[in-house]
C-alpha positions, 0 to 999 in steps of 0.5 A, spaced: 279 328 145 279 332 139 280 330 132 283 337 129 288 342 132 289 348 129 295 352 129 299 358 128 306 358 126 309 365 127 315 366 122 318 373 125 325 377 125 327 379 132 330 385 135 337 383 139 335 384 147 329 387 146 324 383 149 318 389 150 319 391 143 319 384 140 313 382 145 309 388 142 311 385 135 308 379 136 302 382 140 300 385 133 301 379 129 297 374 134 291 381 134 292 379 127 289 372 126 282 372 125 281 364 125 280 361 132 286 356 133 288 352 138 296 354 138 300 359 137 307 358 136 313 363 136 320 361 134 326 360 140 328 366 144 323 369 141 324 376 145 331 377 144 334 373 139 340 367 141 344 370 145 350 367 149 349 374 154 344 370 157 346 375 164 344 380 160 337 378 158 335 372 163 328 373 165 325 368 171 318 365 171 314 369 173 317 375 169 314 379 164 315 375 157 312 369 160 305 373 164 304 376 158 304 369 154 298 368 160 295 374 157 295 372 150 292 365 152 286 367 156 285 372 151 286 368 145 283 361 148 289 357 144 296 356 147 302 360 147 308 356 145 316 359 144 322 359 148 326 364 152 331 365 157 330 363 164 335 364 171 333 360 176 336 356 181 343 360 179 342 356 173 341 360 166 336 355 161 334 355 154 326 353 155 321 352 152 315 354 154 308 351 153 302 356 156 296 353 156 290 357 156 289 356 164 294 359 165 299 354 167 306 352 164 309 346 162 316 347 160 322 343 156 329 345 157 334 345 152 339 338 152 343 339 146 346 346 147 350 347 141 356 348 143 359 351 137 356 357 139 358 357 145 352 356 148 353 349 153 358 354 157 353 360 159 347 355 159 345 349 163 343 342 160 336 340 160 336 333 163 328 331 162 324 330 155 317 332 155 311 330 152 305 336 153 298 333 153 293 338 150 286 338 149 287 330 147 294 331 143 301 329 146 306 333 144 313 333 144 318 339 145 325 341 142 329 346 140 334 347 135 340 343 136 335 337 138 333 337 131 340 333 129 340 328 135 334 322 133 335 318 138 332 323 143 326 325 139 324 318 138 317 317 139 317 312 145 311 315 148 306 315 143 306 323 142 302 325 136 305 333 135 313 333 134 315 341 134 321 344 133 322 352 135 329 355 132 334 360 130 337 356 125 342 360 120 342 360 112 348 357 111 346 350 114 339 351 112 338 345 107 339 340 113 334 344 116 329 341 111 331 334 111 332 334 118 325 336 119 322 330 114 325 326 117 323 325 124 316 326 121 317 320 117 322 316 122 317 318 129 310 317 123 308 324 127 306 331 125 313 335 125 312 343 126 318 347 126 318 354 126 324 358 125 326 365 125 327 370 119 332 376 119 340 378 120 342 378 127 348 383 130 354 377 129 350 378 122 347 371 122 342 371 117 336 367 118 332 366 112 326 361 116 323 355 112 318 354 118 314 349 115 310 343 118 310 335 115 305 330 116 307 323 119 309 320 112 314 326 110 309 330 105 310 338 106 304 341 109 306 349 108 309 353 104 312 357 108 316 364 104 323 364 106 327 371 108 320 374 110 315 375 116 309 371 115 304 367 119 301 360 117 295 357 119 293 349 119 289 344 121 291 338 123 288 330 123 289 326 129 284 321 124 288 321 118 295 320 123 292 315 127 289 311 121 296 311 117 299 308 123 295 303 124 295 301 117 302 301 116 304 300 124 312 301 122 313 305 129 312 298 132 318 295 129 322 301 132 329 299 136 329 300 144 334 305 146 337 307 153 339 315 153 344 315 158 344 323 162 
């Protein structure tokens, strides 16, 4: 087990279905950081913006964006997190993809697709939640929307990490905020979000408020809001551990059943 891990949220703008020039963006970002981190983690469609083209900009598993996330975690030693949009099995999925820096790939399909956008006729459902084992932490992977539905983010499984990526909108950017705190006090889990910045070409503006929160709600960054940045930070399996095993309100939590 290790005691700390240390990661690295990228707050960055996108540009809209471009998925070679985003990926050089972020390559110069990551060859920025000087620190040796654990996990890197980009915000969702990080190489394309969030688009209901998905015809337009789908990639498969073995595509260029998820090699590349190969390269990035062999050279960095660290894992390489974001979601992108993948065609497979005639399906077009919202994932989340977590690459280890062995090279393998755990992924997490989107389940509540945000059907305000539209995003539930384009794209397919995930039906399976997933916990990531990695480097003796268990973490937990959700996208966006996910972030209003507790139910599906309740930690039944003992995770220790509850991580978000986004492209979450100004206008409702204060539920963000609370949400976020929330399930990290609710879950008694270190809670990650990492949202984009930047307007889009249906001029969406995303103003980021990536931040992450410890297992009793306290904010733990400071994120700039409007501007690219990445933050670093260390978190404590110890500290978390202990907290929950002094106050132990997770064993009080209801049973629930989600139907699929």
């Amino acid at each position: 087990m290790q005691p700390k891990l240390t990661i690295a949220l990228i707050q960055a703008d996108l540009v809209w279905h471009n998925a070679a020039e985003n990926r050089t963006n972020f390559s110069k970002k990551i060859n920025s950081i000087s620190e040796t981190v654990d996990m890197i983690v980009l915000p969702e469609m990080f190489t394309t913006g969030f688009s209901m083209e998905p015809q337009t900009i789908a990639e498969t598993m073995n595509g260029e964006t998820a090699k590349w996330m190969q390269e990035i975690a062999l050279k960095k030693q660290a894992a390489v997190t974001g979601s992108i949009v993948i065609y497979e099995n005639n399906n077009y999925y919202n994932r989340f993809l977590f690459v280890h820096p062995s090279g393998e790939i755990n992924y997490y399909d989107k389940r509540h697709l945000f059907t305000l956008a539209g995003e539930d006729k384009v794209y397919t459902s995930g039906k399976e939640k997933l916990i990531v084992n990695y480097k003796g932490w268990k973490i937990c992977l959700l996208i966006c929307y996910d972030l209003r539905f507790p139910v599906w983010a309740r930690n039944v499984e003992g995770y220790d990490i509850l991580m978000y990526v986004a492209n979450w909108p100004k206008p409702r950017i204060e539920a963000w905020d609370a949400l976020l705190k929330a399930r990290a006090i609710e879950n008694m889990s270190y809670t990650i979000g990492v949202n984009r910045v930047g307007v889009d070409v249906n001029n969406l503006e995303y103003t980021g408020h990536s931040a992450v929160y410890d297992y009793l709600g306290k904010k733990l960054t400071h994120c700039k809001p409007n501007e690219e940045e990445t933050i670093i930070l260390t978190l404590r399996k110890d500290e978390q551990a202990s907290i929950r095993n002094s106050l132990n309100f997770l064993a009080d939590r209801d049973s629930f059943k989600v139907y699929k």
